[in-house]
SEBA-930955 format. One line per field, with one value per residue (C-alpha): residue number from 1; residue in three letters; y negated, x negated, z. Coordinates in steps of 0.001 Angstrom, whole numbers, always signed. Example, Ala and Ser with C-alpha at 12.3 -4.5 7.8 and 13.67 -1.06 7.14 Angstrom:
# SEBA-930955
num = [1;2]
residu = [ALA;SER]
north = [+4500;+1060]
east = [-12300;-13670]
up = [+7800;+7140]
END
This chain:
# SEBA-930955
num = [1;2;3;4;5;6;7;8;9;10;11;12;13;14;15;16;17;18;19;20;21;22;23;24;25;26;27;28;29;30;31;32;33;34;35;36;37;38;39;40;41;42;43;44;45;46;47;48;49;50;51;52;53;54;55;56;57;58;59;60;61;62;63;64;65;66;67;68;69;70;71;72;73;74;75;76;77;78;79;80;81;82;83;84;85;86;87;88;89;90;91;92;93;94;95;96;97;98;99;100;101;102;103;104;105;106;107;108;109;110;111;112;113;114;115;116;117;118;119;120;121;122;123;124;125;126;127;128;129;130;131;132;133;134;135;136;137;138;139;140;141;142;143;144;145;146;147;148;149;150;151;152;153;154;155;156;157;158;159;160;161;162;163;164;165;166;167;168;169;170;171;172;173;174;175;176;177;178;179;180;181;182;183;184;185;186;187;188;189;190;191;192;193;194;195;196;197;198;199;200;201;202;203;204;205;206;207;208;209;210;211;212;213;214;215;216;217;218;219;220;221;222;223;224;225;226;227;228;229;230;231;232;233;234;235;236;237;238;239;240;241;242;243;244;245;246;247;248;249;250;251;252;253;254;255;256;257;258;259;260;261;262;263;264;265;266;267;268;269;270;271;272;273;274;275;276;277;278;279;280;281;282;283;284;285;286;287;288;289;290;291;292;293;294;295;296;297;298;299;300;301;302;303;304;305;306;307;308;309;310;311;312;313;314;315;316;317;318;319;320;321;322;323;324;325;326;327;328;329;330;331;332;333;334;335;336;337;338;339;340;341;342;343;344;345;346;347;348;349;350;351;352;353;354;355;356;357;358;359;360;361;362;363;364;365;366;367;368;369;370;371;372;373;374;375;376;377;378;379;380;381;382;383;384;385;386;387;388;389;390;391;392;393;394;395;396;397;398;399;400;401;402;403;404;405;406;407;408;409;410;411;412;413;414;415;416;417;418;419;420;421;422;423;424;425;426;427;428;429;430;431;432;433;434;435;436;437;438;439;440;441;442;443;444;445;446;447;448;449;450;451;452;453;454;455;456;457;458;459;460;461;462;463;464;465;466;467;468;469;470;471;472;473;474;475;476;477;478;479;480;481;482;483;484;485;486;487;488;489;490;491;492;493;494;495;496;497;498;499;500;501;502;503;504;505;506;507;508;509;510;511;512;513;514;515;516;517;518;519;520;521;522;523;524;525;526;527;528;529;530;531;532;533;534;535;536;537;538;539;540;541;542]
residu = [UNK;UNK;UNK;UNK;UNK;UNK;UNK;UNK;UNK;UNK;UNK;UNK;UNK;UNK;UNK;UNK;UNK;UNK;UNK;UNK;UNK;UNK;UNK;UNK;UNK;UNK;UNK;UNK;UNK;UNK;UNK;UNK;UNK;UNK;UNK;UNK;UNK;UNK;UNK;UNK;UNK;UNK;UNK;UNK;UNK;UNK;UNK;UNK;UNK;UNK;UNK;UNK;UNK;UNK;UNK;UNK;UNK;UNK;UNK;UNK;UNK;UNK;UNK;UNK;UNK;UNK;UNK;UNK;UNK;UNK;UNK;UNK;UNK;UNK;UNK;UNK;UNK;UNK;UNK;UNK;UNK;UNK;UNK;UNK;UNK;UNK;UNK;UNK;UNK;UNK;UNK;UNK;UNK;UNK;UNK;UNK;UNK;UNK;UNK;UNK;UNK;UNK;UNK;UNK;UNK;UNK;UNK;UNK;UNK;UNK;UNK;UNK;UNK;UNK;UNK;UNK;UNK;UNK;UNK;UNK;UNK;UNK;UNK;UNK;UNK;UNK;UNK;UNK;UNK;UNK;UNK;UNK;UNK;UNK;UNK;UNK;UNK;UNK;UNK;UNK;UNK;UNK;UNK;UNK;UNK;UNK;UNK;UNK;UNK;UNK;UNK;UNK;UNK;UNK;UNK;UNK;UNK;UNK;UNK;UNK;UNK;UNK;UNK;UNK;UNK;UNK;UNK;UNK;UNK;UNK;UNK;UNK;UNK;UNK;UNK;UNK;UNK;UNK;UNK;UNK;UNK;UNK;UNK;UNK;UNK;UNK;UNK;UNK;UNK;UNK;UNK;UNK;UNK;UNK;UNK;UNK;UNK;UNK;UNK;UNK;UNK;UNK;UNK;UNK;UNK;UNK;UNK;UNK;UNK;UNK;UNK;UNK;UNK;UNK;UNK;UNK;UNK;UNK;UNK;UNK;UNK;UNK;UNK;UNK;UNK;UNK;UNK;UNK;UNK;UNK;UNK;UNK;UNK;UNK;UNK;UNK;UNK;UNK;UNK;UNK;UNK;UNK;UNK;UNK;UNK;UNK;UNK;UNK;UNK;UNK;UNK;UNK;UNK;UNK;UNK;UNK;UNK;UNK;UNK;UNK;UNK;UNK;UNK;UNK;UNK;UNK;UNK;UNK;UNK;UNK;UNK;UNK;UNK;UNK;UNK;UNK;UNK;UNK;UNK;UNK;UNK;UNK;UNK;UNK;UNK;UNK;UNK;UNK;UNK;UNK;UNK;UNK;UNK;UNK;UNK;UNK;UNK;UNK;UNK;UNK;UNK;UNK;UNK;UNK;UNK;UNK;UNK;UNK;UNK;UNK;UNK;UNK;UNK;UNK;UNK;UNK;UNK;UNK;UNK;UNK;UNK;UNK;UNK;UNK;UNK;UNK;UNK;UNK;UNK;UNK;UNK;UNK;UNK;UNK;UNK;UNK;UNK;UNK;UNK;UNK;UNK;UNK;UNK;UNK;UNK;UNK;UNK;UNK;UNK;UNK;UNK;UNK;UNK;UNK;UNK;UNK;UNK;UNK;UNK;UNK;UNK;UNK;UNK;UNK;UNK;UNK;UNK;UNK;UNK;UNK;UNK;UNK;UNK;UNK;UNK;UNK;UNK;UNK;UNK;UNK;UNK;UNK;UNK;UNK;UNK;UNK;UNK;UNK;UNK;UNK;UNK;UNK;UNK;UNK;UNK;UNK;UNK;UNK;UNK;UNK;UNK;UNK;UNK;UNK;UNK;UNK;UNK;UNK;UNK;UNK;UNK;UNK;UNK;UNK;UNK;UNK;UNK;UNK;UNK;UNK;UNK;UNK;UNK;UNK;UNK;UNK;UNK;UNK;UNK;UNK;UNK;UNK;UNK;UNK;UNK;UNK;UNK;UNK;UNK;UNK;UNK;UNK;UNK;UNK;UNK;UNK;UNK;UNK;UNK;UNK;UNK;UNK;UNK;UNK;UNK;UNK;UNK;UNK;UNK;UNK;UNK;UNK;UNK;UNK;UNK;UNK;UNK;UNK;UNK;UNK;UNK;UNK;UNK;UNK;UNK;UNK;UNK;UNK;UNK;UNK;UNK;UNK;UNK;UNK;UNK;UNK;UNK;UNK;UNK;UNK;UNK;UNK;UNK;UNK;UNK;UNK;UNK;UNK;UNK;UNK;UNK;UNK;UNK;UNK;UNK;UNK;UNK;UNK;UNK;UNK;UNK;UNK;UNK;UNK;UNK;UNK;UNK;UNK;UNK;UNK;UNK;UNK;UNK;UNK;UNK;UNK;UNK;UNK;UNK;UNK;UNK;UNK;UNK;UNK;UNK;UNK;UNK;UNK;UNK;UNK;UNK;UNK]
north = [-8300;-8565;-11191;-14898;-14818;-18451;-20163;-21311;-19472;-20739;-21338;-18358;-17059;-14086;-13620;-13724;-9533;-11022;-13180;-9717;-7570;-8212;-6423;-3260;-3349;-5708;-3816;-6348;-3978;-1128;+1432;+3282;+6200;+5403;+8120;+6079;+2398;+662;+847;-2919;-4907;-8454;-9149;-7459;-8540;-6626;-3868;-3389;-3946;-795;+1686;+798;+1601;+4775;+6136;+6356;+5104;+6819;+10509;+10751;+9905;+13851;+15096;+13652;+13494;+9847;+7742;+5101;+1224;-1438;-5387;-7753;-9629;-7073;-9156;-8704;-4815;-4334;-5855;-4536;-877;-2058;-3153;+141;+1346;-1062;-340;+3502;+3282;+722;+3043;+434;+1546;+225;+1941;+1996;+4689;+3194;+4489;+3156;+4054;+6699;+9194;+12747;+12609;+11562;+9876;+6196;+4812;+6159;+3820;+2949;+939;-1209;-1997;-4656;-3916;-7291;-8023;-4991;-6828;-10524;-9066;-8047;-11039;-12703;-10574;-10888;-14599;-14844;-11970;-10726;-9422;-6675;-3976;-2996;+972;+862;+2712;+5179;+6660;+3117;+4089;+6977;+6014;+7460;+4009;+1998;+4253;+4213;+608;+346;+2715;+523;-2893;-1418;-325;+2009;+4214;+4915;+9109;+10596;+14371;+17060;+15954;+12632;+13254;+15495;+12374;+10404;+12513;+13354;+9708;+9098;+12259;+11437;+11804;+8223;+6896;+9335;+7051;+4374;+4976;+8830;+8331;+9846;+6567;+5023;+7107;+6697;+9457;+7867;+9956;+10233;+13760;+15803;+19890;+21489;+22806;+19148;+18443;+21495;+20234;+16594;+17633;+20245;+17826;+15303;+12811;+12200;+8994;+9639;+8428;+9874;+8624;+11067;+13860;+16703;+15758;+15449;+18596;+19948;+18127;+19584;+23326;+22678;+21669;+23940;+26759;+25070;+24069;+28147;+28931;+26097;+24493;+21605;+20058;+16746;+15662;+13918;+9995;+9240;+5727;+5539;+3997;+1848;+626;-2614;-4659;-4500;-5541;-8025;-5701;-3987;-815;-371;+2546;+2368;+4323;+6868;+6354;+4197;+4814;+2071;+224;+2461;+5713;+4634;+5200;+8859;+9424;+7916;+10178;+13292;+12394;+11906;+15568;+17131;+15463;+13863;+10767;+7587;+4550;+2302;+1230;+521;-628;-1394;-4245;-2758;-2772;-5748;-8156;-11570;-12882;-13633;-14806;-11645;-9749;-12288;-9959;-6864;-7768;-9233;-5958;-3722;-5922;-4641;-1514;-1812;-2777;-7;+2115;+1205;+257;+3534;+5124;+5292;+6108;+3440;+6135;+5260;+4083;+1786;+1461;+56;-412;-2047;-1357;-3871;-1823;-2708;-4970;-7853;-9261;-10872;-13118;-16933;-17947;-15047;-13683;-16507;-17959;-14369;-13995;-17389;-15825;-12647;-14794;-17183;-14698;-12184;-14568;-15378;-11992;-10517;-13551;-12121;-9604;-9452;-8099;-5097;-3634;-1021;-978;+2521;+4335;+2529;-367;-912;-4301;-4695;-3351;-6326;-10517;-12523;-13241;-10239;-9458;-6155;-6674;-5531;-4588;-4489;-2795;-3896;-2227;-3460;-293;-2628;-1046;-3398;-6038;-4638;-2806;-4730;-7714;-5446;-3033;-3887;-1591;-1597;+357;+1438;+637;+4278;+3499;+700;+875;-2306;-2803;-2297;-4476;-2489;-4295;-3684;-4666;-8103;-11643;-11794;-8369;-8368;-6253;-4592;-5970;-4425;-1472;-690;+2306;+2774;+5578;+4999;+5042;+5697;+9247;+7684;+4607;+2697;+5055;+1910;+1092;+3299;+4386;+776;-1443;-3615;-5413;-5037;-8091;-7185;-9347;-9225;-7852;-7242;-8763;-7254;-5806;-9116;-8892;-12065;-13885;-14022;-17741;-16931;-13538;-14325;-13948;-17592;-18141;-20816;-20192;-16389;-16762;-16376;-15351;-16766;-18140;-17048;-14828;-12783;-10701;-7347;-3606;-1767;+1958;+4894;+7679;+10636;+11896;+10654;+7596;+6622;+5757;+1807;-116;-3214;-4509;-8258;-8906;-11939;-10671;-11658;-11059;-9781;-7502;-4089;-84;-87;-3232;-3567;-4396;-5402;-5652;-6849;-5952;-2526;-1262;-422;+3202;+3744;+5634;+7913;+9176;+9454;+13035;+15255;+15395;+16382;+16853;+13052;+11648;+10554;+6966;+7026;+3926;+2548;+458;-3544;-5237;-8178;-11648;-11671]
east = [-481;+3276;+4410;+4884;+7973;+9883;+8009;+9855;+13000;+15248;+19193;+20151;+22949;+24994;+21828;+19328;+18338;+16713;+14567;+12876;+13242;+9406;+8125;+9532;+7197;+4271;+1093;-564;+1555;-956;-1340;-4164;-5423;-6741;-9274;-11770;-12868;-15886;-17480;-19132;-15748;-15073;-12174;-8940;-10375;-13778;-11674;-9157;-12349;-14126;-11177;-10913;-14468;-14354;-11331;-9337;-6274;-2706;-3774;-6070;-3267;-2200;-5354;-6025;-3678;-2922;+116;-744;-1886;+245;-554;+1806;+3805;+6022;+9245;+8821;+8589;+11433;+13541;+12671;+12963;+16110;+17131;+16018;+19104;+21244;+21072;+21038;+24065;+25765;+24931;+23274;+20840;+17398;+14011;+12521;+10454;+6774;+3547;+4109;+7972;+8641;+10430;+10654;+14298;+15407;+17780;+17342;+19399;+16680;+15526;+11825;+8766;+6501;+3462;+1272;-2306;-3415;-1621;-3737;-6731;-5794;-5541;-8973;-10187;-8452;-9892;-13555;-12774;-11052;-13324;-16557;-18106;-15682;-15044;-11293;-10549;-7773;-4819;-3687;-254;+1254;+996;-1433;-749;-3348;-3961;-3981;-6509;-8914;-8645;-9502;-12484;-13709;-13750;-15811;-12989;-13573;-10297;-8410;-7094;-5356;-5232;-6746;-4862;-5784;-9286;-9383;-7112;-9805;-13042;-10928;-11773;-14949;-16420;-15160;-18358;-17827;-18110;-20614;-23765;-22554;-19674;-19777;-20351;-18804;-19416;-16501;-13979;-12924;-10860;-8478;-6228;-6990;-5298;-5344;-5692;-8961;-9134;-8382;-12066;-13686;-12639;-13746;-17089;-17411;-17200;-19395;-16545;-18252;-16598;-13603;-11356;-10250;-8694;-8885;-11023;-9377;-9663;-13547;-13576;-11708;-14377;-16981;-15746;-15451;-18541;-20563;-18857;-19781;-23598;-23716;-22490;-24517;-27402;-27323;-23731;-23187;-22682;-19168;-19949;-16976;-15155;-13081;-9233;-8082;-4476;-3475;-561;+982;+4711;+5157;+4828;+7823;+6071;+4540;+2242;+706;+3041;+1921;-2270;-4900;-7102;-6533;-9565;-9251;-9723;-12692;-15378;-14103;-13848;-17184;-18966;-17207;-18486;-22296;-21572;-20460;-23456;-21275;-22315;-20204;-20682;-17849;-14465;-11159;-7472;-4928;-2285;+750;+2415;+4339;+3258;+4334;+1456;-1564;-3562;-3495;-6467;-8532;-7615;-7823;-11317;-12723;-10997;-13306;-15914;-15828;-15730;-19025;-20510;-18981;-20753;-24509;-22848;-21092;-23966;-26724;-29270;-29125;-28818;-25504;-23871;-25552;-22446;-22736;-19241;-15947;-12623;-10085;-7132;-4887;-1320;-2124;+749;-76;+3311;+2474;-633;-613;-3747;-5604;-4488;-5611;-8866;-10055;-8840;-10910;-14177;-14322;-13316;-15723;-18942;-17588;-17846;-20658;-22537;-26096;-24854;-25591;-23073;-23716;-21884;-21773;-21268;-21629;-24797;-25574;-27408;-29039;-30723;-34195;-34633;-36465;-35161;-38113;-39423;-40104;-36737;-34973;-31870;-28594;-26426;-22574;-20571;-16847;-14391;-10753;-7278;-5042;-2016;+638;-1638;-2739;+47;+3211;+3818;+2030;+5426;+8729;+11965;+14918;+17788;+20627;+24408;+26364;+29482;+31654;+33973;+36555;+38888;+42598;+44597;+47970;+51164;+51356;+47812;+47934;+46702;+44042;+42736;+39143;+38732;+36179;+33306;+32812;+30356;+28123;+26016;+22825;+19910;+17973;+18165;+16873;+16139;+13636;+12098;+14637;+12930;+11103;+14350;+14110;+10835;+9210;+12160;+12271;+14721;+14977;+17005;+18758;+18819;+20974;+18537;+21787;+25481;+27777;+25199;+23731;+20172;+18919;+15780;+13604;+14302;+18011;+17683;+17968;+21439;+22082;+21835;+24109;+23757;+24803;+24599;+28379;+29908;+31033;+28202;+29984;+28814;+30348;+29295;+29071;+27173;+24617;+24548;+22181;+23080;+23378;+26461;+24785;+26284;+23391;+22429;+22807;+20223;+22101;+25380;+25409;+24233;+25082;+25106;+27300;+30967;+30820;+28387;+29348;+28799;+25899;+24439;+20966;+19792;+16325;+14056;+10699;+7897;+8131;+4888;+4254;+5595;+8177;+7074;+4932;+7737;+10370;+12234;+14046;+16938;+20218;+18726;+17603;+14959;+11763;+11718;+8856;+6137;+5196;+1815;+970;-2414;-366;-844;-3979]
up = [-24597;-24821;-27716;-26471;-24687;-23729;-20827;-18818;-20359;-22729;-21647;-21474;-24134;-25623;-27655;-24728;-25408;-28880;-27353;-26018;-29198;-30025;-26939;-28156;-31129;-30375;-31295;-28417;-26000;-25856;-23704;-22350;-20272;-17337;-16310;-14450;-13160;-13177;-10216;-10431;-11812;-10529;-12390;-13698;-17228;-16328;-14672;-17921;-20360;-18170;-18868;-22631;-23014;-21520;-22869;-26144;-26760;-26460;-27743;-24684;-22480;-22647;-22045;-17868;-15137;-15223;-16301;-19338;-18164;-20218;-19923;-19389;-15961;-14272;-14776;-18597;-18247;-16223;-18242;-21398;-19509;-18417;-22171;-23638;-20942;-21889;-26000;-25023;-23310;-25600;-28380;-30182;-32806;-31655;-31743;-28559;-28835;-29655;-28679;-24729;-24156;-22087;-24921;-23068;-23462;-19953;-18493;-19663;-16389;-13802;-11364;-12077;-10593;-11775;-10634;-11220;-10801;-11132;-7871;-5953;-7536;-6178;-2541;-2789;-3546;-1067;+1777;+368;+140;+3986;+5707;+3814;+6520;+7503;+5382;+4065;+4330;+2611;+4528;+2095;+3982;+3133;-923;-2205;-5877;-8028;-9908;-6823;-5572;-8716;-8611;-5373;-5415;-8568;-6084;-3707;-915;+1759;+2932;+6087;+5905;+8597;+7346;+5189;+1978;+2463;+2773;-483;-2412;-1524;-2355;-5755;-6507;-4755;-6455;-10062;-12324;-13439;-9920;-8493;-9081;-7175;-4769;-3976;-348;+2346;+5039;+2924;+4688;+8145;+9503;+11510;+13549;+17310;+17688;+14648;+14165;+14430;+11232;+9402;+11855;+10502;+6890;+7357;+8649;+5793;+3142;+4758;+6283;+9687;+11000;+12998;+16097;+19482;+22563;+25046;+26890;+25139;+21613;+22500;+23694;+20677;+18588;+19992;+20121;+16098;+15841;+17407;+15899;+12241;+13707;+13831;+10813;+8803;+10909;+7861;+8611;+9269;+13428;+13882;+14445;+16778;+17354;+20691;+20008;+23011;+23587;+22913;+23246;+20295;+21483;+18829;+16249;+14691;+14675;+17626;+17653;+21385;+22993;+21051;+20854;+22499;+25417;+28572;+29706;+32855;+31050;+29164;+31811;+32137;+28209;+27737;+30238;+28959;+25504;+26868;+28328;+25476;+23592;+21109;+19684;+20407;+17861;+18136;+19482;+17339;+17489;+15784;+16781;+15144;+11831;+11089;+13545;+14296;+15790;+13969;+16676;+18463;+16751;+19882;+22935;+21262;+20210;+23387;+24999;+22138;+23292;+27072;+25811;+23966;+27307;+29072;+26383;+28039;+31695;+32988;+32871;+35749;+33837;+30987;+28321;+27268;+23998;+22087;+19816;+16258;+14806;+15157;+13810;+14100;+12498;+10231;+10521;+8180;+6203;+2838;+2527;+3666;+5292;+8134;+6466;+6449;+10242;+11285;+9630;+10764;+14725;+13683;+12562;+15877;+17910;+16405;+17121;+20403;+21454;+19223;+19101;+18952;+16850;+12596;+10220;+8097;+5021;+3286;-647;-2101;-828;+3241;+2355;+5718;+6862;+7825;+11853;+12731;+12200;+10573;+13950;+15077;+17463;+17134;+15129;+16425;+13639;+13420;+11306;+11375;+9318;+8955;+8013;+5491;+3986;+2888;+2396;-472;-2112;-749;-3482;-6054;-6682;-7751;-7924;-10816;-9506;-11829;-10602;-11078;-9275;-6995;-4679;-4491;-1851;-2349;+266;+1565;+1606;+5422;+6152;+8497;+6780;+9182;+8971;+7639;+4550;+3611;+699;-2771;-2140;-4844;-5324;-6849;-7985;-5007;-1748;+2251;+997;-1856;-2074;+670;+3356;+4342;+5823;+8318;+8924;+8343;+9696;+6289;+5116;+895;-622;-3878;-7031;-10278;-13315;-15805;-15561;-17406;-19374;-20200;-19067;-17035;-17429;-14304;-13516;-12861;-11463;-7672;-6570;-5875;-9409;-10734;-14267;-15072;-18750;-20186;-16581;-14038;-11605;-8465;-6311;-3024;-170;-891;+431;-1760;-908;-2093;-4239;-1584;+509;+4096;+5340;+6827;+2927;+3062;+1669;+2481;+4162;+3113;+75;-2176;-5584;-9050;-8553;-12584;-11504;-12921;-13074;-15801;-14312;-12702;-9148;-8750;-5634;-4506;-2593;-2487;-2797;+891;+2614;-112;-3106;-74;+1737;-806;-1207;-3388;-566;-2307;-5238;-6594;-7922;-7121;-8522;-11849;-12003;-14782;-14983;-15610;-15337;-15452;-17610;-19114]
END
């Protein structure tokens, strides 16, 4: 573990950058290589104890694919990354370069996660504590980060792919010799994407991944064509298992994806029948309410909607040799700031045995662990399955960004311009931007609020990092409106036009930003010629 560091910290002073010279050098700060999990851990402890047994330190780092694991709270690690840019720059003549410092040479100034593990680890246990009966399948567009996924996979989490790639991330993982005893199993995967190419279908089927959505008559049809072809070729491959998506109303959600998927109510009669004709087997029903919603109470409608759907499964059909469906995916959407987790999962749970009330839940951990097919008194059990797509729930608080300032712009005021004209703020300009890890910004409508991690190359403890500081230590504790801008030449490369950040804030100084573990490091580019921001790994206080 990092050496003791002042808690709560110390006034700050001139000689604040001593009070982190240890961490450079602590022999507590080792690193390891993370190569695989333990597939039973039930605590970060358990979780960091697993990988240590399994792997040596530091020299086995260059022999796997896999960035080294430090201990230690993020806040500490950024700023000692940010003081090994600080001395670089300054020229000072400090040895930064022990067994976990990143010494290939580079630019010391980069902008740089971190990412606490321990967080990932916390949101787990916060959805087995709120909702054990529903299985995550963890989204993995919002952040495909080998070490969240590894971690994940360890706890027990199922995942949500959408393509080919994802699939193969996934299996990468799932397949690992280490885990393949207890968690190689393809019913962990869900392959959600109602409309998707028919050789990503072929694939998923190929490799055993069986579960998967649609929301209309064609895709079945598509489905079907696939699989027959493969059923010729290889009489032994698995039958898709297919869960119908219905439209919701997702309008308080800032992305709204119904416009764009989601059967109506109306259609489902006509999809359903189709299905029967194509002799495809139907299991279940999902939705999803939306990313970003507002409204934690609206999982109810959507699931007494799923509901009718389930009876429409056995109803629609003359004959009574419908559906009999067994599984329920209630998307994803959950936010893990405040209490809208918990406010939703207790609207999930009442709502859930209001409609399913002669239902039992069933899980699956690792290999299908099915329940008996009759209750103790002799009445066929009917078994549920519900499944849950988080994203951001679990990856959101568990990032933070440290962006470098390379240049500002301060307006000059003209000797004609009028008293009452309004003049334009400082701009400032960092390594980053909607191009890399700000691409949130556009593609996930967030809003990233910027905070002060050096002044005048005086780096600031945590406690007085937030920009309405009053206690910059040896400046001024004023602070002024200002813009923060990316590095490229678009001008639609604004991270933010009112920010509130030190007036001594300077080129060399460091801008640091929360919460930015979810659709940012997965969408970032190379556009003109930036870039992509590193990570660097905690599992946090120990």
């Amino acid at each position: 573990m990092l050496s003791p560091l002042p808690s709560p910290f110390s006034e700050p002073s001139s000689g604040f950058l001593s009070q982190y010279s240890s961490a450079f050098t602590s022999e507590a700060s080792s690193v390891v290589a993370t190569d695989a999990l333990g597939p039973s851990c039930t605590s970060i402890e358990e979780y960091v104890k697993a990988i240590r047994g399994k792997v040596s330190p530091v020299a086995s780092a260059t022999q796997i694919d896999l960035p080294p694991l430090l201990q230690g709270l993020s806040d500490v690690h950024i700023r000692r990354e940010v003081m090994k840019a600080v001395h670089s720059l300054s020229g000072h003549a400090v040895d930064v370069c022990d067994e976990d410092a990143d010494c290939d040479g580079g630019d010391s100034s980069k902008a740089f996660f971190v990412a606490d593990l321990s967080e990932v680890f916390k949101m787990q246990q916060r959805w087995m504590t709120c909702l054990p009966e529903i299985e995550p399948h963890y989204a993995i567009k919002c952040n495909p980060d080998p070490m969240v996924l590894r971690l994940l996979a360890s706890l027990g989490v199922g995942f949500d792919c959408a393509s080919k790639s994802e699939i193969d991330t996934v299996l990468d993982v799932l397949q690992d010799e280490l885990y393949a005893s207890a968690t190689a199993n393809t019913d962990r995967i869900i392959f959600a994407n109602p409309c998707k190419p028919a050789t990503f279908i072929s694939h998923a089927l190929k490799t055993g991944v069986r579960t998967m959505t649609f929301d209309n008559a064609d895709e079945l049809h598509k489905i079907a064509r696939v699989y027959r072809k493969l059923q010729a070729q290889q009489s032994s491959i698995v039958s898709p298992q297919l869960v119908l998506r219905i439209v919701t109303d997702d309008s308080k959600a800032l992305c709204q994806l119904s416009a764009k998927y989601g059967a109506s109510l109306e259609s489902v009669p006509h999809v359903l029948r189709t299905a029967k004709s194509l002799d495809l087997n139907v299991i279940g029903v999902s939705f999803h309410v939306g990313s970003g919603t507002s409204d934690p109470t609206v999982y109810a409608a959507e699931i007494r909607r799923a509901r009718q759907v389930f009876d429409m499964g056995k109803s629609v059909f003359e004959d009574g040799e419908g559906y009999e469906m067994s599984l329920l995916d209630i998307g994803g959407g959950f936010d893990a700031d405040g209490t809208f987790f918990e406010i939703a999962a207790k609207t999930i749970k009442s709502t859930l045995a209001e409609c399913f009330p002669e239902w039992e839940y069933e899980r699956v951990r690792g290999p299908r662990e099915m329940a008996p097919s009759v209750a103790s008194d002799g009445a066929p059990r009917k078994l549920l399955r519900i499944i849950a797509e988080p994203g951001r729930f679990f990856v959101s608080r568990a990032f933070k960004l440290a962006c470098n300032v390379i240049a500002m712009r301060v307006p000059v005021p003209t000797e004609n311009e009028a008293t009452d004209v309004e003049r334009p703020n400082v701009m400032y300009y960092i390594n980053d931007g909607v191009y890399g890890a700000f691409n949130c910004i556009m593609f996930d409508h967030q809003m990233p609020t910027p905070y002060a991690l050096t002044v005048r190359g005086e780096v600031l403890p945590p406690s007085l990092s937030l920009s309405n500081t009053t206690a910059v230590p040896t400046q001024s504790a004023a602070t002024h409106t200002c813009s923060v801008w990316g590095p490229t030449c678009d001008s639609l490369d604004c991270i933010t036009r009112a920010a509130e950040l030190p007036k001594d804030l300077r080129v060399g100084d460091w801008l640091g930003f929360d919460n930015m573990g979810a659709y940012t490091v997965c969408a970032a580019s190379r556009f003109n010629g930036f870039d992509v921001s590193r990570v660097i790994y905690t599992t946090g206080e120990r």
